[in-house]
C-alpha positions as a LaTeX table, in Angstrom:
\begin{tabular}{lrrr}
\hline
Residue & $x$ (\AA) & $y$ (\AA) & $z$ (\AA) \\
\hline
Unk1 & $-16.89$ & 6.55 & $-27.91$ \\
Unk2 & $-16.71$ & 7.62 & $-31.69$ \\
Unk3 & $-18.95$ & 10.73 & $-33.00$ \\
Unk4 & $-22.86$ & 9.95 & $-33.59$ \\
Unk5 & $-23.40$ & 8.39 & $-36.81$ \\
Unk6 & $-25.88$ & 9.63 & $-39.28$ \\
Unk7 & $-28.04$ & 6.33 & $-38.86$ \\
Unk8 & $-28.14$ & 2.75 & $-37.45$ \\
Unk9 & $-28.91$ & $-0.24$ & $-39.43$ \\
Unk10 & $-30.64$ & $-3.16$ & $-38.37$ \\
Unk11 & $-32.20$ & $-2.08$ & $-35.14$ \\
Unk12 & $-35.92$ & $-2.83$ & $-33.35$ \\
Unk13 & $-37.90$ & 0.72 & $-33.22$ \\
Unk14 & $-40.06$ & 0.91 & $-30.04$ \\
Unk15 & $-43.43$ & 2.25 & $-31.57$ \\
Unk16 & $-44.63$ & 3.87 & $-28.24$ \\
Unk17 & $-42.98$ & 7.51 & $-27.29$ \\
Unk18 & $-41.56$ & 8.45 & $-24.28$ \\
Unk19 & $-43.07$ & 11.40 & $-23.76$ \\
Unk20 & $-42.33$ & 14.21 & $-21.08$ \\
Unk21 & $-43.17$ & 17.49 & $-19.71$ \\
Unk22 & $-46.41$ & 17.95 & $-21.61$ \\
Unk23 & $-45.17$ & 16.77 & $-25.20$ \\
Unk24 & $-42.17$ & 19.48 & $-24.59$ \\
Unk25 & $-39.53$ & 16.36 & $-24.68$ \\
Unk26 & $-40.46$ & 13.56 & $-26.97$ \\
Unk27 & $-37.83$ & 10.39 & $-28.01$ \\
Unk28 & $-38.82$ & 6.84 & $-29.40$ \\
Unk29 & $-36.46$ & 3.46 & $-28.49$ \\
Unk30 & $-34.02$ & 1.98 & $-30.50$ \\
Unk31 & $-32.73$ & $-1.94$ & $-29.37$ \\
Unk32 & $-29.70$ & $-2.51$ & $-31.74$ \\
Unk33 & $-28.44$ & $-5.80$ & $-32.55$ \\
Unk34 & $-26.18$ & $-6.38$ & $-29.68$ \\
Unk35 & $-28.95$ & $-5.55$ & $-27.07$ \\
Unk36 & $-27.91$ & $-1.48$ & $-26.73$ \\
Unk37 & $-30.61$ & 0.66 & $-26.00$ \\
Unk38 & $-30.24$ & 4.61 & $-27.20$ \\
Unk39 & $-33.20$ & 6.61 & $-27.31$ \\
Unk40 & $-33.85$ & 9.17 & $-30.25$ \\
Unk41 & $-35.80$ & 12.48 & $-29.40$ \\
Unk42 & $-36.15$ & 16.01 & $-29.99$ \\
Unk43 & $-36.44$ & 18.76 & $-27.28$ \\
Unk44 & $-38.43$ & 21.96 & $-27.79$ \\
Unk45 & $-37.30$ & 25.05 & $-25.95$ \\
Unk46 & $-37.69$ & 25.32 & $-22.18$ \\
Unk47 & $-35.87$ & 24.37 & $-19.38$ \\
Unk48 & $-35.95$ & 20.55 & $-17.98$ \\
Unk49 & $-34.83$ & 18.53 & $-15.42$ \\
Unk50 & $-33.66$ & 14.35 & $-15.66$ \\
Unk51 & $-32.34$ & 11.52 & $-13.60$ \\
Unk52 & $-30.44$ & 9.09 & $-14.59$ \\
Unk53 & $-30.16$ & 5.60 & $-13.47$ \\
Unk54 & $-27.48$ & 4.08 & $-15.90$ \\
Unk55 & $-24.83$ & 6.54 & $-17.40$ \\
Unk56 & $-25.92$ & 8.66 & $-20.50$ \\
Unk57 & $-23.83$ & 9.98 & $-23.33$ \\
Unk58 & $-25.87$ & 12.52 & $-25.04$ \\
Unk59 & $-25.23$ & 13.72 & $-28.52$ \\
Unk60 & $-26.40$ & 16.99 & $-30.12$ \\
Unk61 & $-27.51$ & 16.19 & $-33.56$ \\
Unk62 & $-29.26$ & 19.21 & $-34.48$ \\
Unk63 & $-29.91$ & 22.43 & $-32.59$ \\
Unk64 & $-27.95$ & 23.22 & $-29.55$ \\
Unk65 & $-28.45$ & 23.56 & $-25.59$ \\
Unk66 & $-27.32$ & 24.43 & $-22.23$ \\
Unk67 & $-26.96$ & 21.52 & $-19.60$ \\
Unk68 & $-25.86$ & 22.04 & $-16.12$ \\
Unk69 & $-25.15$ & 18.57 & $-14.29$ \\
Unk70 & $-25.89$ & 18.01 & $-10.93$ \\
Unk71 & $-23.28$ & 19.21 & $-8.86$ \\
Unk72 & $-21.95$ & 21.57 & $-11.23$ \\
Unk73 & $-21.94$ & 25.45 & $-10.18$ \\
Unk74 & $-21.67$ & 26.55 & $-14.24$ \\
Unk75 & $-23.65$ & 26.03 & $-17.54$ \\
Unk76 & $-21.63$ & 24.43 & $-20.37$ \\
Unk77 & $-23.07$ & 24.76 & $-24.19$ \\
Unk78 & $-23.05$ & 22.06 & $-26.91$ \\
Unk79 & $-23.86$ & 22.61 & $-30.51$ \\
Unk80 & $-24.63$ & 20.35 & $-33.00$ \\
Unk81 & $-21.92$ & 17.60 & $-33.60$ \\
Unk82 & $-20.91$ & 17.70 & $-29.72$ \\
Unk83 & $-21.92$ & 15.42 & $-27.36$ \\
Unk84 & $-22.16$ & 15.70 & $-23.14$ \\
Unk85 & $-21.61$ & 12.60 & $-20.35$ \\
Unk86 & $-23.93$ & 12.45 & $-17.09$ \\
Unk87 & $-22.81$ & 10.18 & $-14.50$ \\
Unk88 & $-25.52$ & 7.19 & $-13.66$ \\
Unk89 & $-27.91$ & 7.70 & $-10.30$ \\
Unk90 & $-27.27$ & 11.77 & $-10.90$ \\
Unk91 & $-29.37$ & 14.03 & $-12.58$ \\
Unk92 & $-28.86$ & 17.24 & $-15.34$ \\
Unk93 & $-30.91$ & 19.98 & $-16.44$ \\
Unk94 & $-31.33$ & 20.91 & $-19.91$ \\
Unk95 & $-31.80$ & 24.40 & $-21.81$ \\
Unk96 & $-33.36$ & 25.01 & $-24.76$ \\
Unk97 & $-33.18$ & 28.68 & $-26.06$ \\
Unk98 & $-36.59$ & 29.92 & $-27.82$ \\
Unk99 & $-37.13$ & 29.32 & $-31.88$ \\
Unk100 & $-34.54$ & 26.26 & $-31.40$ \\
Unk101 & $-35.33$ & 22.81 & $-31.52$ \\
Unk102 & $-32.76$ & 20.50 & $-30.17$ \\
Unk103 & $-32.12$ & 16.53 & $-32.19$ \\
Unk104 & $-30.10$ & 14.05 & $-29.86$ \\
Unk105 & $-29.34$ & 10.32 & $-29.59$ \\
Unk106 & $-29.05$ & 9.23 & $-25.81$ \\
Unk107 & $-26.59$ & 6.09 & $-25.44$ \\
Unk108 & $-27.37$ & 4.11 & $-22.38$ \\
Unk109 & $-23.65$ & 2.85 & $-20.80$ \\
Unk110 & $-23.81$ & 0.14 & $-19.03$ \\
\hline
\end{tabular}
């Protein structure tokens, strides 16, 4: 899958956020033409937890983190411009180091 662009044209915004862990974690919807779903949010330092039910291709657009999938013994880091795969029906925690906020686009595959 090619390298987050900067902005997708002709899509249908979802008005209402998804919001979680107390406004900590906030994204809104995106349907694109084709019927792809991606999600556009912004995560404010902490530490988090998510399932997944389809797989998720997450892409640092801003910021950076430290995810540890489920499974996995070791943290990996991704800055800005990288992007990090979580398997569908698994789960991943996410890091957020203090004074950074963290810009993604989540692609739903599947």
């Amino acid at each position: 899958m090619p390298q987050c662009p900067e902005s997708f044209a002709n899509v249908t915004a979802v008005c209402k956020a998804n919001v979680y862990f107390d406004g900590k974690v906030v994204s809104h919807t995106i349907l694109l033409e084709g019927g792809e779903k991606k999600t556009l949010g912004l995560i404010y330092p902490g530490v988090y937890n998510f399932g997944t039910g389809l797989p998720e291709r997450m892409d640092v657009v801003a910021g950076a983190c430290r995810v540890k999938l489920a499974g996995a013994a070791d943290w990996s880091e991704y800055a800005a411009g990288t992007h990090f795969d979580v398997p569908g029906n698994s789960s991943f925690d996410i890091a957020v180091a203090d004074g950074v906020l963290m810009e993604y686009v989540c692609s739903y595959i599947g």
